[in-house]
C-alpha positions as CSV (number, residue, x, y, z in Angstrom):
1,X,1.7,-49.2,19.4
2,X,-1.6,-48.3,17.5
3,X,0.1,-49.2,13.9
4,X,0.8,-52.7,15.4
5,X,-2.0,-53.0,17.2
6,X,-4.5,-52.2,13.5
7,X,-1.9,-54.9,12.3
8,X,-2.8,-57.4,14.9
9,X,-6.5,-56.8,14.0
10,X,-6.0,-59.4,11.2
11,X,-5.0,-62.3,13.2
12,X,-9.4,-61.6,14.0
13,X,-10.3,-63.3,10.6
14,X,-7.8,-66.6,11.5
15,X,-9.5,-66.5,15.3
16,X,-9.6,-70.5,15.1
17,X,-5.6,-71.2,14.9
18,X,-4.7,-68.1,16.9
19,X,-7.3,-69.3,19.5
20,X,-5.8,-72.4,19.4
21,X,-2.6,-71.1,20.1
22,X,-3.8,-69.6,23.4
23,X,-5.4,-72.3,24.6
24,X,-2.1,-74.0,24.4
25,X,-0.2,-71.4,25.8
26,X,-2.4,-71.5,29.3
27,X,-1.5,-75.4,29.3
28,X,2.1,-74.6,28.9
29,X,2.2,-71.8,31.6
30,X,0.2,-74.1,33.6
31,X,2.9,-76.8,33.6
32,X,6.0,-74.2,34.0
33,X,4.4,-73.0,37.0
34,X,3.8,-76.4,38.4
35,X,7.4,-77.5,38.1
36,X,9.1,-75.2,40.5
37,X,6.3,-76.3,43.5
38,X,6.8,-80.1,42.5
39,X,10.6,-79.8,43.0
40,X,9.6,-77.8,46.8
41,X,7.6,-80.9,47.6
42,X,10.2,-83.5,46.8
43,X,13.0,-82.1,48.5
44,X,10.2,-81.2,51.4
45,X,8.4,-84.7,51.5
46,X,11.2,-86.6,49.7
47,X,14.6,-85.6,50.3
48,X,14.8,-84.1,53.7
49,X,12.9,-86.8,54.9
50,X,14.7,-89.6,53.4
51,X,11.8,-90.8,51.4
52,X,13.1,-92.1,48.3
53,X,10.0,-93.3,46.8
54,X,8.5,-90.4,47.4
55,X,11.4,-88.6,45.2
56,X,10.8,-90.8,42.8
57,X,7.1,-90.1,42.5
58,X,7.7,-86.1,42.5
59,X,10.3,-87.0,40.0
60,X,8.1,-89.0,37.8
61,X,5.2,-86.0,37.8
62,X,7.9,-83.5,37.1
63,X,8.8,-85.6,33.8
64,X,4.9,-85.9,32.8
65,X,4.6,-82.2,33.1
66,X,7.5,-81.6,31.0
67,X,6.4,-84.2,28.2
68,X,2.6,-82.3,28.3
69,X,4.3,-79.5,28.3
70,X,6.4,-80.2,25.5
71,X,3.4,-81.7,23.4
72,X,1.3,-78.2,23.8
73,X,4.7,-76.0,23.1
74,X,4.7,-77.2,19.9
75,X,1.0,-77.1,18.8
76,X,1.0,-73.5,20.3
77,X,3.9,-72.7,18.1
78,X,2.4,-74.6,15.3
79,X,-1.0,-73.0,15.7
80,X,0.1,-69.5,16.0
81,X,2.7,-69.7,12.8
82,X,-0.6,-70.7,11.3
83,X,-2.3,-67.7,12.3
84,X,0.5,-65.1,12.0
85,X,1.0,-66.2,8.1
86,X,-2.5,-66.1,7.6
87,X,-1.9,-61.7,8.8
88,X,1.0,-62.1,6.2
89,X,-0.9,-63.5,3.7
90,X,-4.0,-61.0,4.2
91,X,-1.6,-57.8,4.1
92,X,0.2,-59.0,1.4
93,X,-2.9,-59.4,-0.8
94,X,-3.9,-56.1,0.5
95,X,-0.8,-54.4,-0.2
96,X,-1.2,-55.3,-3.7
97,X,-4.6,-54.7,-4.6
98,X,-4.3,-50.9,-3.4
99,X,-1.2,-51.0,-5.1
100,X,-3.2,-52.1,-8.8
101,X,-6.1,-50.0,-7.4
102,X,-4.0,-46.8,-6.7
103,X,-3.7,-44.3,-9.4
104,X,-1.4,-42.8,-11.8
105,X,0.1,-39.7,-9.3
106,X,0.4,-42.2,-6.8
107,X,2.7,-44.5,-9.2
108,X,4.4,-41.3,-10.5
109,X,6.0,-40.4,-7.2
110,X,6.6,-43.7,-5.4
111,X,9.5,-45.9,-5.8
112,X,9.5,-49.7,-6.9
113,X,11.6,-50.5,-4.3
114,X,10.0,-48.7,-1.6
115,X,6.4,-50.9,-2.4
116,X,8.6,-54.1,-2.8
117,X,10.3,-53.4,0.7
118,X,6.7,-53.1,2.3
119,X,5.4,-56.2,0.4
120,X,8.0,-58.3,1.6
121,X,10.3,-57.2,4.8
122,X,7.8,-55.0,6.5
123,X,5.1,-57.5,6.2
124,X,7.9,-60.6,7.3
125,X,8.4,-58.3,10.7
126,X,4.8,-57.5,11.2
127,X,4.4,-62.1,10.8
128,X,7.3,-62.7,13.1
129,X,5.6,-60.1,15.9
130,X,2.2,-61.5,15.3
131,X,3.6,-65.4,15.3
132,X,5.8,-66.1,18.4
133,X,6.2,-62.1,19.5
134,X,2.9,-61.7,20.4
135,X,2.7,-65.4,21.9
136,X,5.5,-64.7,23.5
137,X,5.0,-61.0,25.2
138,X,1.6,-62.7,26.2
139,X,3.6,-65.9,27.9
140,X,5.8,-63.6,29.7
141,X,2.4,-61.8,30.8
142,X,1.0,-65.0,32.1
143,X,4.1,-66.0,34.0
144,X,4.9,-62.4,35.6
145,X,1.2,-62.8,36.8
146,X,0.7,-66.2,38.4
147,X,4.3,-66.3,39.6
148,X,3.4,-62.8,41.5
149,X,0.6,-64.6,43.2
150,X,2.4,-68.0,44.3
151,X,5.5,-66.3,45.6
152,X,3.4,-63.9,48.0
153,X,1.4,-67.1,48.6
154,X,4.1,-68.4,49.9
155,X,6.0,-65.3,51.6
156,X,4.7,-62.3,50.8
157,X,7.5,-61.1,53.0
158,X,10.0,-62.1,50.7
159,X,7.8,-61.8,47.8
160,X,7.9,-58.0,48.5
161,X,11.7,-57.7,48.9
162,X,12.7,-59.8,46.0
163,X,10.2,-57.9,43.4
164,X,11.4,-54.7,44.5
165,X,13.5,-54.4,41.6
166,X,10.7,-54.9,39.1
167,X,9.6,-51.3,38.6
168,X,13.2,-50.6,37.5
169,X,12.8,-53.9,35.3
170,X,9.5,-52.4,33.6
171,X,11.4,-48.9,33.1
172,X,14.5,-50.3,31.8
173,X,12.1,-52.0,29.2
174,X,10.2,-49.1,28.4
175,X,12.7,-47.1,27.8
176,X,14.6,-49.3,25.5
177,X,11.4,-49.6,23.4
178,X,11.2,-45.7,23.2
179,X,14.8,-46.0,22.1
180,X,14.8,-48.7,19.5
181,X,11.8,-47.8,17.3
182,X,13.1,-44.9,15.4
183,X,16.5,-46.8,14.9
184,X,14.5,-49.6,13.4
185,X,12.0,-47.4,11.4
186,X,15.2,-45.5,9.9
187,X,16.7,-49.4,9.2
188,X,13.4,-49.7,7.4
189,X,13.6,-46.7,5.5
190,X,17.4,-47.3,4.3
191,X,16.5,-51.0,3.5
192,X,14.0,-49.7,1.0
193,X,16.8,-47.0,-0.5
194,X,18.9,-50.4,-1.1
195,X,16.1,-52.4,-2.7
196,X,15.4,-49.2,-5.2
197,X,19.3,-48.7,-5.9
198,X,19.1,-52.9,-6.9
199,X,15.8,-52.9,-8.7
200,X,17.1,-50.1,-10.8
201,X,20.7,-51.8,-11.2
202,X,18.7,-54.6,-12.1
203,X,16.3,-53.0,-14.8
204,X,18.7,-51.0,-16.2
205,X,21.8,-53.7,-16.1
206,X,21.9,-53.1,-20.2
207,X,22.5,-49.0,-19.6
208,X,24.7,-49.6,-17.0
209,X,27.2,-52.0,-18.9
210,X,26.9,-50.1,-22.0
211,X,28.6,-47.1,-20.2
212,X,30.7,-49.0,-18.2
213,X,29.4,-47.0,-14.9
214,X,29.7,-50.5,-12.9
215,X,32.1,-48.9,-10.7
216,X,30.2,-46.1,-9.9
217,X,26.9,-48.5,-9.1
218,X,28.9,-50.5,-7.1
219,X,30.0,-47.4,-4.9
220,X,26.6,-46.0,-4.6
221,X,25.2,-49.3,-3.7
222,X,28.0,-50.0,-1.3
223,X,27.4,-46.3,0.2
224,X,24.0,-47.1,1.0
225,X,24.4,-50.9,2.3
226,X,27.1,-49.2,4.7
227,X,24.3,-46.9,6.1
228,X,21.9,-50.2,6.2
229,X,24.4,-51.8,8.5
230,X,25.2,-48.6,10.3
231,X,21.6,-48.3,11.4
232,X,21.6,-52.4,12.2
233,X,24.9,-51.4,14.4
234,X,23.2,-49.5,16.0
235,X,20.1,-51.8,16.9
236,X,22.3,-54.0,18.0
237,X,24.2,-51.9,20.5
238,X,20.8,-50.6,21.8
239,X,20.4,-54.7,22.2
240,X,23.5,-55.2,23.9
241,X,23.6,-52.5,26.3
242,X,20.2,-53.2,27.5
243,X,20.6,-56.8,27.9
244,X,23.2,-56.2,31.0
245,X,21.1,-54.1,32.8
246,X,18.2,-56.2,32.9
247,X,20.7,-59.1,33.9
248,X,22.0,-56.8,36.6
249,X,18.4,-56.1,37.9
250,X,17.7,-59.6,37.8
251,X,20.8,-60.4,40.1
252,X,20.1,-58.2,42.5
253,X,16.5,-59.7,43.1
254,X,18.5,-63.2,43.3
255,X,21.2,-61.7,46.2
256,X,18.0,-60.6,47.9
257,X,16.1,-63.5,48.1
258,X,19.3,-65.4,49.4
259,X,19.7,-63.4,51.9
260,X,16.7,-62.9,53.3
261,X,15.8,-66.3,52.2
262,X,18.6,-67.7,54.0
263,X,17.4,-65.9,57.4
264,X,14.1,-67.7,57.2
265,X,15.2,-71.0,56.7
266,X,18.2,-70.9,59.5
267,X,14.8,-69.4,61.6
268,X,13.0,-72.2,60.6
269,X,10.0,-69.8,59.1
270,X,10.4,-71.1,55.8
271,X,11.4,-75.0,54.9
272,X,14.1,-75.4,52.1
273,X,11.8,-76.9,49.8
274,X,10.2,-73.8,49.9
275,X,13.0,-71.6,49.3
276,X,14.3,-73.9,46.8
277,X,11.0,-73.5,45.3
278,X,10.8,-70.0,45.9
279,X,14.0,-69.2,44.1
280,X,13.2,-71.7,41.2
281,X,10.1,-69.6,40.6
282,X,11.7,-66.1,40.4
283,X,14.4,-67.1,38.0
284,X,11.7,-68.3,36.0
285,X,10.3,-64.9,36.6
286,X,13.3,-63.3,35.5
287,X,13.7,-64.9,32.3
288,X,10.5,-63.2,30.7
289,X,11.2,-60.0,32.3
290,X,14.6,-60.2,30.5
291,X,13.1,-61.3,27.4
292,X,11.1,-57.9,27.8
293,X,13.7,-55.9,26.3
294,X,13.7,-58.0,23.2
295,X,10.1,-58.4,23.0
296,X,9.5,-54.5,23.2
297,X,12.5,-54.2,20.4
298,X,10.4,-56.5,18.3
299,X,7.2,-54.7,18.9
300,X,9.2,-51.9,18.3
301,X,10.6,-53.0,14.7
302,X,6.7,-54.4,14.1
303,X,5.0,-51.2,14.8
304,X,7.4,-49.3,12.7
305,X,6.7,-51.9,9.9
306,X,3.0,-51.8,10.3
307,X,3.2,-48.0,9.8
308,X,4.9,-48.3,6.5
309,X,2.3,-50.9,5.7
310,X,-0.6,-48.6,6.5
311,X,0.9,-45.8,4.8
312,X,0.0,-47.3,1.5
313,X,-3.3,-49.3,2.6
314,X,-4.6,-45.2,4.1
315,X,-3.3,-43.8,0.9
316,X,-6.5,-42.6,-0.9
317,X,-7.2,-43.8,-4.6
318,X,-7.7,-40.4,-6.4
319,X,-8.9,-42.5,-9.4
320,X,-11.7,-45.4,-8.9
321,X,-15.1,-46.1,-9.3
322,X,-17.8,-43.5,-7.8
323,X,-20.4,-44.9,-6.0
324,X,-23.5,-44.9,-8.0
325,X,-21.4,-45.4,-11.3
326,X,-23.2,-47.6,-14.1
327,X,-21.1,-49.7,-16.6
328,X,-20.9,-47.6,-20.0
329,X,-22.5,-49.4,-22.6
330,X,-21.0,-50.4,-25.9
331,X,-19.4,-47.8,-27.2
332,X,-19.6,-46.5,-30.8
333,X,-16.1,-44.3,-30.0
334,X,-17.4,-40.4,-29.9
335,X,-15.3,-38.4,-27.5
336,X,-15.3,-34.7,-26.4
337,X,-13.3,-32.9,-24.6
338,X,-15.3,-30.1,-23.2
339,X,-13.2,-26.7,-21.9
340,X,-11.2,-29.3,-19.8
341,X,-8.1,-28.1,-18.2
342,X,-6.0,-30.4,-16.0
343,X,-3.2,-30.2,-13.5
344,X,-0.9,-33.1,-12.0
345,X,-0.8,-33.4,-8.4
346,X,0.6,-30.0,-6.4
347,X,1.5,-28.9,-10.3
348,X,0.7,-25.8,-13.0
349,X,-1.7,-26.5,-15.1
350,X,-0.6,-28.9,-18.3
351,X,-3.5,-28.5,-20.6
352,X,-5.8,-25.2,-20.4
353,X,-9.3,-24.7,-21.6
354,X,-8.7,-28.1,-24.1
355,X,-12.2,-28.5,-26.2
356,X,-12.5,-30.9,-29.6
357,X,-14.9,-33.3,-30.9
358,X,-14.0,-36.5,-32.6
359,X,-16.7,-38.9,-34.4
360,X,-16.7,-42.3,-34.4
361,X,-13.8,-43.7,-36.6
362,X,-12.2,-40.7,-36.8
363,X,-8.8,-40.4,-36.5
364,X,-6.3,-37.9,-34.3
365,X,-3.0,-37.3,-34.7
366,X,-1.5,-35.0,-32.0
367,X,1.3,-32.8,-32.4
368,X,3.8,-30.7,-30.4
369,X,6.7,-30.4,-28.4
370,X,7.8,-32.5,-25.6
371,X,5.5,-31.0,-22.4
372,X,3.3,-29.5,-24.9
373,X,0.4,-31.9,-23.3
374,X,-0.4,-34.8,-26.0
375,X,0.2,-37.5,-23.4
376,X,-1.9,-35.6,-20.7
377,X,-4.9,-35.8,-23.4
378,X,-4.5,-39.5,-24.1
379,X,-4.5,-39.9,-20.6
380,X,-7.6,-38.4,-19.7
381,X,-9.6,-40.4,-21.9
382,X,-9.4,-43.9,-20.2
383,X,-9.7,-41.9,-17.3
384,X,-6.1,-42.4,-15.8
385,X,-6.2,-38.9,-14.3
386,X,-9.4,-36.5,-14.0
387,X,-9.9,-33.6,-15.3
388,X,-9.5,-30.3,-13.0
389,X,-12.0,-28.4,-14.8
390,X,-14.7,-30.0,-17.6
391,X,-15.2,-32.6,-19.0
392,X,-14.4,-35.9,-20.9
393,X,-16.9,-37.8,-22.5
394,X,-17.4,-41.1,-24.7
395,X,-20.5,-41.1,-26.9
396,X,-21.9,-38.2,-24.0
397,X,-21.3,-40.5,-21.0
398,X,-18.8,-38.7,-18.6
399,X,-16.0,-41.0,-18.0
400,X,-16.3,-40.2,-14.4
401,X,-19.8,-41.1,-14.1
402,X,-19.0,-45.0,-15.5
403,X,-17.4,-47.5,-13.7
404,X,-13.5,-47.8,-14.9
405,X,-13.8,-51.3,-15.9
406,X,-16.3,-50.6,-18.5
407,X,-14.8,-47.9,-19.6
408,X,-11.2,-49.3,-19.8
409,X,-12.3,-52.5,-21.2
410,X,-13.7,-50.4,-24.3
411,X,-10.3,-49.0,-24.9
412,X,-7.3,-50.2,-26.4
413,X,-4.0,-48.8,-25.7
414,X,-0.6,-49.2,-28.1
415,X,2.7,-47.0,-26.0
416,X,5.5,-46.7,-27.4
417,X,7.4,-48.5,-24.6
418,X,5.7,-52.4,-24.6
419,X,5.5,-53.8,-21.3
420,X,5.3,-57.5,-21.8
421,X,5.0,-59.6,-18.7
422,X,7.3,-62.9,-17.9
423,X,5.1,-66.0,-19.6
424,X,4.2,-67.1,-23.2
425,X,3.5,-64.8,-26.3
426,X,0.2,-66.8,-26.3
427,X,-0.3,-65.5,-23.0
428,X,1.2,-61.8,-24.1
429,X,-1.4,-61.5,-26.6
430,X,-4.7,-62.4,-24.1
431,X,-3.5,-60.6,-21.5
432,X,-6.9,-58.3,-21.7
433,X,-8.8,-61.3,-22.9
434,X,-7.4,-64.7,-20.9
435,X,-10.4,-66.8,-22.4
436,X,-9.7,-66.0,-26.0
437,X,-9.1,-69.2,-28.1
438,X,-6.1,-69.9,-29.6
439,X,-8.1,-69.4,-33.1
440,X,-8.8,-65.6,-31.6
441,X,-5.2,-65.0,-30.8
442,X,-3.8,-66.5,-34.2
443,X,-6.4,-64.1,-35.4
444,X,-4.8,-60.6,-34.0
445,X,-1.6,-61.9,-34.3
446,X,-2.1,-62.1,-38.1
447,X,-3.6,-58.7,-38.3
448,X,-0.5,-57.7,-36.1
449,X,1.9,-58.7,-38.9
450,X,3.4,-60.9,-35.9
451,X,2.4,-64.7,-36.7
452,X,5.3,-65.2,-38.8
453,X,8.0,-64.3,-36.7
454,X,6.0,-66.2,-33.8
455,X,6.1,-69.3,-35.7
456,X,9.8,-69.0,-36.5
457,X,10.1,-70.2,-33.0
458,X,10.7,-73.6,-31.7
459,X,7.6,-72.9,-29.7
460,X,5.5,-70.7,-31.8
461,X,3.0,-69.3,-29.2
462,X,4.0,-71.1,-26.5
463,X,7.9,-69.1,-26.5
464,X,9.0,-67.4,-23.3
465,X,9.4,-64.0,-24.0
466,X,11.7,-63.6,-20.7
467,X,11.3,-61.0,-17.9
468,X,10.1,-57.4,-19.6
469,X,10.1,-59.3,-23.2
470,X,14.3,-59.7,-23.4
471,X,14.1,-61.9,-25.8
472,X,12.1,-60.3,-28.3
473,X,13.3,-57.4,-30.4
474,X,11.5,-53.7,-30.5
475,X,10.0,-54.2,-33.6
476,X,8.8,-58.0,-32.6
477,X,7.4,-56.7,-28.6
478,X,5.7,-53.8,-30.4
479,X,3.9,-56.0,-33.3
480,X,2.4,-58.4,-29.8
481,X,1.6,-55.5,-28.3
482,X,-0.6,-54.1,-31.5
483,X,-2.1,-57.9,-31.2
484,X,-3.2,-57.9,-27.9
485,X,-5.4,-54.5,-28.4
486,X,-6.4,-55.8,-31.7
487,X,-7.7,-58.7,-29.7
488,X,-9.8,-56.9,-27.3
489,X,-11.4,-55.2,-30.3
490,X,-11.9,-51.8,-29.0
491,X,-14.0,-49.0,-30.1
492,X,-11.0,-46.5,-28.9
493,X,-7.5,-46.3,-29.4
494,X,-5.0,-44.7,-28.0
495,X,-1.1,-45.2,-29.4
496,X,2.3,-44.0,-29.5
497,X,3.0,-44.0,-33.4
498,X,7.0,-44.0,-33.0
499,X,9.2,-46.6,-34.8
500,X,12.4,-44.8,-34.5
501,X,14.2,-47.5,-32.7
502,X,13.4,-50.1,-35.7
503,X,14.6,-50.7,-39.1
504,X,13.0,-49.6,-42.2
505,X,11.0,-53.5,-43.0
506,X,9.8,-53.7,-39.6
507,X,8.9,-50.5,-39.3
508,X,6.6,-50.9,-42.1
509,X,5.6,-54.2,-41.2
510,X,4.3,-51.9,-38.1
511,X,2.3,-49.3,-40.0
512,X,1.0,-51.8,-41.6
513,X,-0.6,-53.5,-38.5
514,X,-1.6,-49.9,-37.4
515,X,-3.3,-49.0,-40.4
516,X,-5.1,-52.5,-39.8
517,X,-5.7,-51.5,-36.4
518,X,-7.1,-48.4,-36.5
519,X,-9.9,-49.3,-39.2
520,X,-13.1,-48.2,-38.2
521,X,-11.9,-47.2,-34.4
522,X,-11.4,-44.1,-33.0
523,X,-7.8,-43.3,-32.7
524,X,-5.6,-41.0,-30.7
525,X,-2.1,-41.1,-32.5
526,X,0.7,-38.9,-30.2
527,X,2.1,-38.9,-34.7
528,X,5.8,-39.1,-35.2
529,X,5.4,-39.6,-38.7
530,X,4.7,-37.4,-41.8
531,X,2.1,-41.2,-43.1
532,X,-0.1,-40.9,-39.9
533,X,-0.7,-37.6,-40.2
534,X,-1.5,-37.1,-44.0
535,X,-3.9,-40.0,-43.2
536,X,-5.6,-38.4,-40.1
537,X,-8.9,-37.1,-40.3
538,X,-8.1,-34.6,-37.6
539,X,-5.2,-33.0,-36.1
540,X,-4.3,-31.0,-32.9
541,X,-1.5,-28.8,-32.7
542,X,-0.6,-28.3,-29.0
543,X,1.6,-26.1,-27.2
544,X,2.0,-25.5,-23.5
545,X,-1.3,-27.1,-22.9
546,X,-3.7,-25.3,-25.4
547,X,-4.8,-26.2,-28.8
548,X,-3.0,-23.5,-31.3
549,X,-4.4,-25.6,-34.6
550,X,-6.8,-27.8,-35.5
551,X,-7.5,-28.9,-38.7
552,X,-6.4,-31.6,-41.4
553,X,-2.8,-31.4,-43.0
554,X,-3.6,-29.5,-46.4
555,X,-5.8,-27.1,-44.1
556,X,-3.1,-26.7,-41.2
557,X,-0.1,-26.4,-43.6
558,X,-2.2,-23.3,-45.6
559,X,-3.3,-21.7,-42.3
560,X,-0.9,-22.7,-39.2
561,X,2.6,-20.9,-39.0
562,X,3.2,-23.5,-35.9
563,X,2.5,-26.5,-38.0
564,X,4.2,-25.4,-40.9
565,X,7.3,-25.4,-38.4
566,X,6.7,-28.9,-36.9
567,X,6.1,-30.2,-40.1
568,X,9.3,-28.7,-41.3
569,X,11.5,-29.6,-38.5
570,X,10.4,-33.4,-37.2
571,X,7.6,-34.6,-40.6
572,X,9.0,-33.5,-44.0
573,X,11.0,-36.4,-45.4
574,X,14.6,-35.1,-46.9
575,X,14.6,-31.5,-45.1
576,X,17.2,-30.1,-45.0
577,X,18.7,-27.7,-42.5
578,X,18.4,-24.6,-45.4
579,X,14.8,-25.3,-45.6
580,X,14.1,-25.1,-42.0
581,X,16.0,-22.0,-41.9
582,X,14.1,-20.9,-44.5
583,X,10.9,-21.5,-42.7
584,X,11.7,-19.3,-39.3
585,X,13.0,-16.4,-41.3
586,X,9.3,-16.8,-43.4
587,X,7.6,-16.8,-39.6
588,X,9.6,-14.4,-38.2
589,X,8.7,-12.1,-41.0
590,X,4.8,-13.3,-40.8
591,X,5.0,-15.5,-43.8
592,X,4.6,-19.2,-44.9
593,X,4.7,-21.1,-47.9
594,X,1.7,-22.7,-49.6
595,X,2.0,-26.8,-49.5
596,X,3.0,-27.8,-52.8
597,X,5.2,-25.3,-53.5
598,X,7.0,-25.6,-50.0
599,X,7.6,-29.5,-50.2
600,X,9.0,-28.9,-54.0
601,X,11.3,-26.3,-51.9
602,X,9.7,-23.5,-54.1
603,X,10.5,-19.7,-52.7
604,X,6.7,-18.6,-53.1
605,X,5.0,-17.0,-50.3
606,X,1.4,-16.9,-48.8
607,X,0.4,-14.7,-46.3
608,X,-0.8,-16.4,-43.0
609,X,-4.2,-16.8,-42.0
């Protein structure tokens, strides 16, 4: 119960409500207990001895007990709905702030669905348990208690016998609570396979239909929501078979009491009012003792909830601000990578011994194969990962040593996948700057080569651009995208330079706003094309994590075997398959070509460097 328990430590900051709620709830046990002893003294004073008014009186104070204690049943229920969303509300919030706050390796091996399930069902159990479970387990406390008292009171004779069967009660309970939490943590678990199979289904509805694997999507999804429901079978008979056995517990106490009950009235030791009484109060003693079974099954279902949520809220953030970090200062945009080597999570190393320099305004275009490291380089600067060995810094301040605000605020960041979120294209564009003026946003949108297609809409920057940016094309969520980093006006940037997925006019249209972009910054350009890296002042060859050349184009094309081949193979325009055959046979014999006369396709020769 300790997960539950950390859980219930919320309600502490909605004390008022929840305190509330118990005050009530003494008021309403108050009243339950006093019916069963008002109905004794009516048929006692009243009934057996034919005093009607007297009846009618008892009667009259049994109905004003059930009116108070309808009036404080519901403000108890009120009050601690109050209080239990209030524990939603804070885990909810919490949930999501380490979720923004966690870092990259986190986000790389979790599942979307997985966090949503957390967010939303575990949290709706945990509610439900601290709401009316908790009220409700305390209730059946409260009555166990001060009917214990008032039946020995009476006859602790018969008090005795009849609550003999309560150990056997308590174990019943226990036992089912032992037995029903791993069934509902694995309901849990499968519930959050079913909401990842949907989210996917849902993100990727456009991949799905365009290879018509509905079918198979609806089998896999059907698979799982089978094993959802087989686990919820199985709740349910845990449920139904304990139910029974606390009913046949509770039975036996009743036989008991009316036997031996029965003796002490025919021996005049007990009046009938009092065994009336007596028997009133232990079904109302059985009914919360019943109600144990479910209210352990939903502490049960709450604790394995709370777990899931803590998982996440213990999970430690491997990137976020040191204590004793200072906010970096503006920036003129000089970075060095000093002998850094890096490693993902429980990985081999991805770059090894990594050291360059770039000047302010420079530009970088990085080059190599896919794992070769260029993304784990970009990375590293706005401090998305840290470094395993050495250092990364911006004009000398260790990105580690700065708080990541600053630090990210200074940096502007172009992928080639754009993530717009559901709202305006105004909104789109000052997403890193939400005050920026309309004037600002015009501004960058211009520079962004996007204000013309913006204003061919009915509702210029005020369009919906739809969940993920649907209604936008590649080129057009790409063009917003270099507008809202042009926006924030940053002294870095960092972008994915690939327009394959666009036609020729907007993909020049994009260069365009790149070139725009990238004047006077310092840019890190993972360069698909043969324009960005003519133009770039520096380039870095990579391959399996280290730097194998470094230079500008004429240089590296005279001196670098390796990016001879790149260029060959993914830069040169109109190569053929000839000329790239022609360039492994020149490397596998040692051999390059010089740069003019390899682009004319020339068969001279220059030895490598």
């Amino acid at each position: 119960m300790r997960p539950v328990l950390r859980a219930l430590a919320y309600l502490r900051r909605h004390w008022q409500p929840a305190l509330g709620a118990y005050l009530c709830l003494l008021l309403v046990s108050a009243s339950s207990l006093a019916t069963p002893a008002l109905t004794g003294l009516a048929i006692d004073r009243g009934i057996s001895a034919g005093q009607i008014d007297v009846v009618l009186y008892f009667a009259l104070a049994i109905v004003v007990v059930a009116l108070v204690r309808g009036v404080f049943a519901f403000l108890q229920s009120y009050l601690s709905e109050v209080a239990a969303q209030g524990v939603a509300f804070d885990l909810r919030n919490a949930i999501y702030d380490k979720i923004q706050r966690l870092s990259f390796s986190y986000h790389d091996q979790a599942q979307t669905g997985q966090l949503m399930t957390r967010a939303t069902s575990d949290v709706e159990t945990v509610r439900l348990f601290a709401g009316m479970g908790v009220l409700q387990t305390s209730n059946a406390l409260l009555l166990i208690a001060g009917i214990a008292i008032i039946l020995f009171v009476t006859d602790w004779r018969l008090a005795t016998l009849s609550l003999s069967v309560m150990p056997f009660l308590a174990f019943s309970a226990l036992r089912f609570g032992v037995t029903i939490r791993p069934i509902f943590t694995r309901a849990q678990q499968e519930l959050s396979v079913l909401n990842t199979i949907l989210q996917e289904n849902l993100v990727g509805a456009r991949v799905v239909k365009a290879f018509a694997r509905e079918p198979f999507e609806r089998e896999r999804f059907l698979a799982q929501n089978q094993t959802l429901l087989d686990q919820n079978l199985a709740a349910a008979r845990a449920f139904a078979l304990n139910l029974p056995i606390m009913n046949t517990l509770s039975g036996i106490g009743t036989l008991l009491i009316v036997w031996y009950g029965g003796h002490q009235v025919i021996g005049g030791r007990l009046s009938l009012g009092a065994l009336v009484a007596f028997f009133t109060y232990l079904v109302l003693l059985f009914t919360p003792i019943r109600m144990l079974g479910f209210l352990v099954g939903q502490a049960s279902r709450a604790s394995a909830s709370s777990a899931r949520i803590f998982e996440i809220l213990d999970t430690p953030a491997e990137i976020e601000t040191r204590a004793g970090a200072y906010d970096l200062p503006p920036i003129q945009g000089r970075v060095e990578f000093d002998h850094v080597s890096f490693a993902y999570l429980g990985g081999d190393k991805v770059l090894d011994d990594i050291t360059f320099v770039v000047e302010p305004g420079q530009s970088v275009a990085l080059l190599g194969t896919t794992g070769s490291g260029k993304s784990s380089i970009i990375n590293l600067i706005p401090r998305f990962y840290d470094v395993t060995q050495g250092r990364v810094t911006v004009d000398g301040h260790d990105v580690r040593e700065v708080t990541l605000e600053s630090l990210r605020r200074q940096i502007g960041i172009v992928l080639q996948e754009t993530t717009l979120f559901a709202g305006t294209i105004r909104e789109n564009i000052a997403f890193g700057l939400p005050d920026a003026s309309l004037e600002a946003i015009i501004e960058a949108a211009r520079a962004a080569q996007a204000h013309d297609f913006i204003l061919g809409f009915p509702q210029g920057y005020e369009t919906p651009v739809g969940e993920r940016g649907v209604t936008l094309s590649g080129g057009q969520k790409q063009r917003i995208a270099i507008a809202r980093a042009l926006l924030l006006n940053p002294r870095i940037l960092i972008l994915d330079d690939s327009t394959s997925s666009v036609d020729v006019e907007t993909e020049h249209q994009i260069q365009q706003a790149l070139r725009t972009l990238m004047k006077g910054r310092t840019s890190f350009v993972i360069a698909q094309r043969l324009s960005t890296v003519r133009h770039a002042d520096q380039i870095l060859v990579l391959d399996r994590g280290r730097i194998v050349a470094h230079g500008t184009h004429e240089e590296l094309l005279r001196e670098s075997g390796a990016y001879a081949e790149i260029y060959a193979l993914q830069l040169r325009p109109g190569a053929t398959d000839q000329d790239r055959s022609r360039l492994r046979r020149h490397r596998e014999h040692g051999e390059t070509e010089s740069t003019e006369d390899y682009e004319k396709g020339a068969p001279t020769i220059a030895p490598v460097l």
